[in-house]
N, C-alpha and C positions, 0 to 999 in steps of 0.2 A: 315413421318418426321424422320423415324429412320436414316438417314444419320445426323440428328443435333445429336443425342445420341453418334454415332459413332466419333462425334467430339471431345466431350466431354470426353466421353472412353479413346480417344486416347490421350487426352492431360493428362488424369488421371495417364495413364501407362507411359508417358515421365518424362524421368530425370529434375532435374535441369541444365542450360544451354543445353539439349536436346535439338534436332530437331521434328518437327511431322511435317512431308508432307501429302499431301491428293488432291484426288480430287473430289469434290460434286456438288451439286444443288447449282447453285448460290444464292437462294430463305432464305437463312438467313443474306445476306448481307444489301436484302432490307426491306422483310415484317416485319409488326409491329407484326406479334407473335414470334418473334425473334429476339426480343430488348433486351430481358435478356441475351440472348444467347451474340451478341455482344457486352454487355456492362463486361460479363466474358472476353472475346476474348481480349478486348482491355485491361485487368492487362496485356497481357504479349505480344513481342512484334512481327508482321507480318514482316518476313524478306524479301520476296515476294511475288510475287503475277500475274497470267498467268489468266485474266479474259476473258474467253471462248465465253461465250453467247453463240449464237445455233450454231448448224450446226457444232460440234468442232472434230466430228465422221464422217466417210462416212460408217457408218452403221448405224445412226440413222439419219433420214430425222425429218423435220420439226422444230414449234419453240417451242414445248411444253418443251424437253428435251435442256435445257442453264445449262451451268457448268462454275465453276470457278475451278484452281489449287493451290496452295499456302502453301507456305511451313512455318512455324511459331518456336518461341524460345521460350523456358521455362526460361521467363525472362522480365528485365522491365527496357531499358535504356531511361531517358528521354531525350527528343528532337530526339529521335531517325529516322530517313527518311527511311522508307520502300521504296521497288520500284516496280511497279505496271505497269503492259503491261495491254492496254485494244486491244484486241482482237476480238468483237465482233461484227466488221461490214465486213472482211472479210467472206464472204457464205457458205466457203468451207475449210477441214481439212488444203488441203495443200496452201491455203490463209492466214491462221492464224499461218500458220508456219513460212511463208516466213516473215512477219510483224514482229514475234518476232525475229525472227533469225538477220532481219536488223536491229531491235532496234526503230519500228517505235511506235507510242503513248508511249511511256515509261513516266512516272511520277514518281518521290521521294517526297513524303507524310507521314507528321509525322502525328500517327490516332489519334490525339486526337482532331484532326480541326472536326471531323468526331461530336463530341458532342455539338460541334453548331448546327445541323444542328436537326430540328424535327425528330425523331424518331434514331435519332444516325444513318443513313446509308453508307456503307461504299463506300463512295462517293467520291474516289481520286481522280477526273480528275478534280473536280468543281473548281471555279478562286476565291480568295479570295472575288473579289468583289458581285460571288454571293452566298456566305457564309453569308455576311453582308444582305442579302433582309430579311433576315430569324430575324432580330431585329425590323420587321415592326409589326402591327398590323395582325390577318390573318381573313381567307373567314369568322370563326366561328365566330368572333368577330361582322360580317357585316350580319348574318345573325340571324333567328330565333331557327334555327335548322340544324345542317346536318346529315343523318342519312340514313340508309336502308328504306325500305320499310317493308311491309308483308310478309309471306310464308304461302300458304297454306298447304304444307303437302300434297296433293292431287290434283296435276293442273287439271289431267283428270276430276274430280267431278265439282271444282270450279270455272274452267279457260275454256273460249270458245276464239275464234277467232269472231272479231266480225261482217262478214258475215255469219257465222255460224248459227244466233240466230234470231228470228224471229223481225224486227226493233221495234215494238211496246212494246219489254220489256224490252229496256234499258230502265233506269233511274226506269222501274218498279221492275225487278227483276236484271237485271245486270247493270254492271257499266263500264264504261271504266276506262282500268288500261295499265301504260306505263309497257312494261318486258323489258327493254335491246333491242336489234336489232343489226345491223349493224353500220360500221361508219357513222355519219350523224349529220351538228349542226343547232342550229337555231331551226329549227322545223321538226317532225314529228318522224316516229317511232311507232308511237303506233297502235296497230292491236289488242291487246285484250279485254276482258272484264270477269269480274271478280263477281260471285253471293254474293251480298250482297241486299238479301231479310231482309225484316224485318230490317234493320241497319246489314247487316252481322252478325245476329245470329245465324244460323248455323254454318258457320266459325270460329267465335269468341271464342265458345264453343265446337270445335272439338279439343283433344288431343294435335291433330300431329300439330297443326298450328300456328304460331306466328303474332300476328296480333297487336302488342302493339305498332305501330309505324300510326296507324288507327286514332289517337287521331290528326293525325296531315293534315288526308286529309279533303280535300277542303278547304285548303288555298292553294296559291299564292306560287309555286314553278317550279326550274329547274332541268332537271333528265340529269344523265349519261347514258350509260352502263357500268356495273360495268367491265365486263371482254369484253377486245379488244388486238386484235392479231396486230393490227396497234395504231392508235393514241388516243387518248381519244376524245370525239366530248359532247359538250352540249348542253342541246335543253330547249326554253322554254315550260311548259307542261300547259294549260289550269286549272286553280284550278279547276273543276269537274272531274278530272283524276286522279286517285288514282296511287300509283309507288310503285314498287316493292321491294323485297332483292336484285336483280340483275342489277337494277335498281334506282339505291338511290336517295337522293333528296337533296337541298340546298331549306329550306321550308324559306319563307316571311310570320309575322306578319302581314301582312300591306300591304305597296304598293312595288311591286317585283322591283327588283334592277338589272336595266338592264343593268350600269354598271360592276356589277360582273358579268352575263352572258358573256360580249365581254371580261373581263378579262379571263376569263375561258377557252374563245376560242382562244386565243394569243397562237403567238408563243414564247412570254416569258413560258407562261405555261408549255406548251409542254416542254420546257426545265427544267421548275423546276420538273416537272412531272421524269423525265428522272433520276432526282438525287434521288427522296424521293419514286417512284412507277416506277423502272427500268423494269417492268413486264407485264404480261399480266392483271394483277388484278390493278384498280385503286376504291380503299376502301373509304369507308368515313370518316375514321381516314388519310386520303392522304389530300383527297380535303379540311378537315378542316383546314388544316395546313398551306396550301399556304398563302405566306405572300401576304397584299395587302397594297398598297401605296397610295397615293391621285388619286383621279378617278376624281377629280373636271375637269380636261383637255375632257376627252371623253367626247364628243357627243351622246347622248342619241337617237337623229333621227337618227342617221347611223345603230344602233341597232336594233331597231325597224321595219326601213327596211329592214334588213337583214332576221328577223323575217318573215318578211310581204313575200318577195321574195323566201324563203325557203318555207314558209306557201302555196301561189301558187303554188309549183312546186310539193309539195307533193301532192294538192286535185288535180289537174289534170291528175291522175290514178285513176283506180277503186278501189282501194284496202285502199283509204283513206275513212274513216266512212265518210268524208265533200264534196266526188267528188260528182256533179251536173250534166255534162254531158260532151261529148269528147272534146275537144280542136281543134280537124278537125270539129267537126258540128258548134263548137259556131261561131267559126272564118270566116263559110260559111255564117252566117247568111248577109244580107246588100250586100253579094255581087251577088244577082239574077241579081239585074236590071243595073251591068255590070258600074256602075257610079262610084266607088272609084275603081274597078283596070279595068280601059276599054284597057287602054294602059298596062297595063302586060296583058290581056287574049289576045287584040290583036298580043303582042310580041312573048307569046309561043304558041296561038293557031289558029292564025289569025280570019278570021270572023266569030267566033261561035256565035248565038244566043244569047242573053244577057239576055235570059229567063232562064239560065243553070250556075251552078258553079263547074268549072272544079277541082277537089279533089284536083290537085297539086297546084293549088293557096292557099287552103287553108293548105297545106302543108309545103309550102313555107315561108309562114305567119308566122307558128309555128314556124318554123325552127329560123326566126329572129328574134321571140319573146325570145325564148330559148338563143338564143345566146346572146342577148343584158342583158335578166335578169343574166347569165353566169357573163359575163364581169362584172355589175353593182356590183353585189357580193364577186367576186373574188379582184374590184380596193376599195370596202369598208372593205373587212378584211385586206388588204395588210395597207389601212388609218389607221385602229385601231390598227395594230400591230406598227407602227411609233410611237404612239400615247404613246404605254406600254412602247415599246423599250425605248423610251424618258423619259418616269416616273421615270424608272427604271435603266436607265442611262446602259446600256447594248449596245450601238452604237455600241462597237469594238468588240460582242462577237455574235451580232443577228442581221439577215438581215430582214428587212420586204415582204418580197415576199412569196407568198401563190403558191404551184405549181396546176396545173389547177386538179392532181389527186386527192386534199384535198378540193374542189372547191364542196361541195355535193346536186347543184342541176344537173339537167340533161341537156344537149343536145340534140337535135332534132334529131334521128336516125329511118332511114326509115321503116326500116324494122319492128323494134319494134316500133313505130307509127301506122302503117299499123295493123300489128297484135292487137293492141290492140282499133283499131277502128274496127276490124271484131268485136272482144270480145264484144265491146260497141253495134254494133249491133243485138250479139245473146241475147245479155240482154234484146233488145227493140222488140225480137221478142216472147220473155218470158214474158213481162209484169213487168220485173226487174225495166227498165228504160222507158222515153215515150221522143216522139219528144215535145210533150206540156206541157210539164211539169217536171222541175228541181227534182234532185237528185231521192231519192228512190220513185220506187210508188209500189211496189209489190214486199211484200218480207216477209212473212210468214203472211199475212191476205188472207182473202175469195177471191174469183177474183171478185165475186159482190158486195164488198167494196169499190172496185177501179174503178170499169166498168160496166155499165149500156149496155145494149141496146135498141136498136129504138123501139123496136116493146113493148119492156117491159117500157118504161121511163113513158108511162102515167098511168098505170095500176100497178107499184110500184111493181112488182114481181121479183125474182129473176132469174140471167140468168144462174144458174148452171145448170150441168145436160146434159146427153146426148142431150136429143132435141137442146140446143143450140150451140152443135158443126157442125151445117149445115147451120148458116148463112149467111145472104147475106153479100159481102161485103158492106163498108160505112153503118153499120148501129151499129158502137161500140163506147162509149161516155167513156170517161174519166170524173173522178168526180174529182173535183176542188172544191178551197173555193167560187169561183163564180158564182159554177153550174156545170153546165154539160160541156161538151167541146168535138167538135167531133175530135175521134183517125184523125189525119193525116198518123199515120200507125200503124196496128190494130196490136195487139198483139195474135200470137197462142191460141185458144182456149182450146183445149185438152189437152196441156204442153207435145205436141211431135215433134218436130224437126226431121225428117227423112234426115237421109245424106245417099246416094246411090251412085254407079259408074255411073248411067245416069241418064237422069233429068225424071222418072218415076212419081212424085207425084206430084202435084201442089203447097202443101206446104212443099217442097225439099227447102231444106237449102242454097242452091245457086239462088233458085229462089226467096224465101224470103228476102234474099242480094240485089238482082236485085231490086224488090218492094222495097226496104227500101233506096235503093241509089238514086232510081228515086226519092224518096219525098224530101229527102234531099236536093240533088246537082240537082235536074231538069233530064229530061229524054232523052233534048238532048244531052250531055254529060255521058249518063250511057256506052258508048263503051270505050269510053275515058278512064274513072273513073274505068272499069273494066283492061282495059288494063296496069293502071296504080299502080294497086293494086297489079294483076301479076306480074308483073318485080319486084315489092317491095318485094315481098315473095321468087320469084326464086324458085321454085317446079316445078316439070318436068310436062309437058304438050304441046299440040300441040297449044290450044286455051286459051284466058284467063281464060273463064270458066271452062274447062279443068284443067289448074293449080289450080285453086281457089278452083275447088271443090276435086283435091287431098291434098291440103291443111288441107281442113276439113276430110276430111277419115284418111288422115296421121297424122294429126299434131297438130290437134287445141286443142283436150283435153289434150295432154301432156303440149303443150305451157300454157295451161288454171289451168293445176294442177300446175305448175311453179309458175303462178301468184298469185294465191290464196294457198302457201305454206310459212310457216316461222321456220325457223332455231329452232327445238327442239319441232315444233310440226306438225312437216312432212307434207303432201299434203292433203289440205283441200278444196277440189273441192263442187261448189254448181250448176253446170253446172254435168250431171252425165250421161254417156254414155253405152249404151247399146249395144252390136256386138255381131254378128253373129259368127265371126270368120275372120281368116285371109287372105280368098277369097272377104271380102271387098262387100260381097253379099248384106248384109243392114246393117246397123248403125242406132241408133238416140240418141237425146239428150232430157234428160227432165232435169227442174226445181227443184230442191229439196225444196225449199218454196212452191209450190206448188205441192207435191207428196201430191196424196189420192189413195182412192180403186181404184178409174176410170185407174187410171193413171198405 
């Protein structure tokens, strides 16, 4: 912050009717720790003003580095009209030169409109009429709380990712906790979890930690990310999720106010957003401020769905604690016996067996699930943005259309489909996931917790142990609440997955694929379904299996560290690869839930 010092300085060392030019960090125009600073600036008065934003250098890339220039008087005429270039949607140095040079954005603004506005920011371009939102009621008023979350002082000690951690101690020993993430509203985001043993006594009583915003979890709240390089996005968060410092909340007393959430998500927001948090940081001295106007007009079930449709799109990845199983297996299901699409298999595959479910129907399926939940979301925020625009009588200054890049569920895209139903099946070849049975079934317990076998089911023994890596096939049971249940496709015993350049082993990786598409989709269509995975991947090969299983040699643990990696806490794989080297002689994959001595 020594660039505010040096403001200050300079204005120290100017004459009366002096000049002081300069040119800084825009970041005292806006942030609230630089409210004293501006409310100094404005005794005396801004004769212009050359608002830079990024990119104002072509020697400094990116948007961290935004500047302002502005040349100020040792003086105080009232009613005085400063004039004010904003600059800062041109990319490029000689972008922002050409805009000022013609004269284009120019405004005359006298600063003292500037103390309407919460936090006094120097907010020239705004229309008087939204000056005036700012005498409404605001968020803080509507809610219980706004505030940060915790800090531990130590993420590495405290903070797991929560694949990471063996499933059977959440809620015992950790806890799910939202950190920030990427853009994204409505729902999801959350991937950690957080040791709060004992009530978080350890945490609570460590030094480094600040945890006094603890009093307020497991109630009924919605989280931001605090710091975004793009738009602000809010999400509803489950009250048994704890939120972070970077990560804030808008906490509920009571029953959560899912009108403020779709206010939140407006693009009025975004706009007031723009005047009071022009930055990469949105604080929760921001979001308490926004004024709020009568909500009696919004629809509560638009919301909700919104929720619900965000909610879907995030648990049908693995990487959601709530995913149950692929979206290409559930979608196969009902279509063996060939009765609800006879006429699409007929159409793309003529007379195939109706014993068999070709992958690309259930691909296809996806695709128009994707897209219709797309559309449904994208024509219910453009509804709710109508809805505020109108509240707020903003017609002539805000369009309601939501572009599809702000749109944050996904699209049906092949390739990443593809890939992450291979994923889905190295899980089901580990014992991670099972064709019988929803969401986790093995994932840091015993494997004879999960799975019995035949020859042990009546005699109550355990199936660990060398001996039992020789069994027959069909003789491995899954345990259920209803009993036993025989594997429809048994999971590796040893927790060793061999990937080789030929198909050397019996339990070779690509043959295991093979076994596990047959169960799936039927086994007259396993050429189909392989040939069809291939072209989805695009890796060089002469045969499908050939591409498929350079795929796994080349490609699949990097894709696998991608998946299982998040932004600050780098690549956290539970899939864990073993090579030889770069002649591609042997590979394999084990389990980390399952690593012992054996293994």
């Amino acid at each position: 912050d020594l660039f505010a010092v040096f403001i200050e300085r300079c204005h120290a060392m100017t004459k009366k009717n002096g000049f002081q030019a300069m040119i800084t960090q825009q970041a005292w125009m806006f942030l609230s720790s630089f409210e004293k600073l501006r409310e100094k600036m404005m005794l005396t008065d801004t004769i212009n003003m050359a608002h830079l934003g990024a990119r104002a250098f072509e020697e400094i890339g990116g948007e961290v580095v935004q500047t302002t220039t502005f040349v100020r008087r040792y003086n105080h005429i009232q009613k005085y009209k400063a004039t004010y270039y904003r600059l800062i949607e041109p990319t490029s140095q000689q972008g922002k030169e050409d805009m000022f040079l013609t004269g284009g954005n120019r405004y005359a603004v006298e600063q003292k409109n500037f103390v309407k506005i919460p936090g006094k920011p120097v907010a020239y371009w705004v229309t008087s009429r939204f000056v005036e939102m700012f005498s409404n009621n605001t968020v803080e008023e509507y809610a219980h709380k706004v505030c940060k979350g915790g800090f531990t002082g130590n993420n590495d000690k405290y903070l797991r990712l929560w694949f990471e951690i063996a499933s059977d101690t959440i809620s015992k020993k950790w806890n799910k906790y939202s950190k920030g993430g990427s853009f994204r509203k409505w729902y999801g985001n959350s991937l950690h979890v957080i040791d709060w043993a004992d009530n978080g006594f350890e945490l609570k009583n460590d030094p480094h930690s600040g945890v006094g915003a603890s009093k307020y979890y497991g109630m009924e709240h919605l989280v931001w990310s605090g710091i975004s390089t793009g738009l602000p996005s809010f999400r509803y968060d489950p009250n048994n999720v704890f939120f972070d410092d970077v990560s804030p909340a808008v906490v509920f007393n009571g029953d959560f106010n899912w009108k403020l959430l779709a206010l939140l998500n407006s693009n009025v927001v975004i706009q007031i957003l723009k005047i009071i948090a022009p930055t990469m940081h949105f604080q929760a001295g921001d979001i308490k401020v926004i004024p709020v106007r009568n909500l009696k007009p919004v629809n509560e079930n638009i919301i909700k769905e919104n929720v619900k449709l965000s909610r879907i799109d995030w648990d049908s990845f693995e990487n959601s604690w709530d995913f149950t199983e692929h979206p290409l297996v559930r979608l196969s299901k009902g279509l063996w016996d060939g009765t609800n699409v006879a006429c699409m298999m007929d159409y793309y595959y003529g007379e195939l067996p109706k014993a068999s479910c070709p992958l690309e129907i259930s691909w296809l399926l996806w695709q128009g699930e994707c897209n219709e939940r797309f559309k449904k979301l994208k024509s219910n925020e453009e509804e709710l943005n109508r809805i505020f625009i109108d509240i707020y009588g903003l017609q002539d200054e805000l369009t309601p259309e939501v572009e599809d890049k702000d749109v944050t569920v996904r699209k049906a895209d092949l390739q990443r489909d593809i890939k992450s139903l291979l994923s889905y099946a190295v899980g089901c070849m580990f014992g991670r996931y099972s064709l019988d049975k929803e969401g986790l079934i093995l994932a840091g317990q015993s494997f004879d917790t999960c799975f019995a076998q035949a020859s042990n089911v009546a005699a109550g023994t355990s199936i660990t142990g060398a001996s039992s890596l020789h069994r027959q096939p069909g003789s491995l049971y899954l345990k259920t609440d209803n009993g036993l249940k025989k594997c429809s496709f048994e999971p590796d015993m040893d927790n060793v997955i061999p990937i080789t350049d030929e198909e050397y082993l019996d339990d070779d990786i690509v043959t295991c694929l093979c076994d596990w598409l047959k169960v799936v989709y039927g086994e007259d269509t396993l050429e189909a379904n392989l040939d069809f995975i291939a072209k989805a991947l695009g890796n060089k090969g002469n045969t499908s299996r050939e591409i498929i299983r350079n795929y796994f040699l080349n490609d699949f643990f990097k894709d696998h560290c991608q998946t299982y990696s998040v932004t600050g806490s780098g690549k956290r794989p539970i899939y864990w690869l073993f090579d030889s080297g770069k002649q591609n002689g042997f590979k394999a994959l084990i389990y980390m839930h399952r690593y012992d001595a054996d293994t």
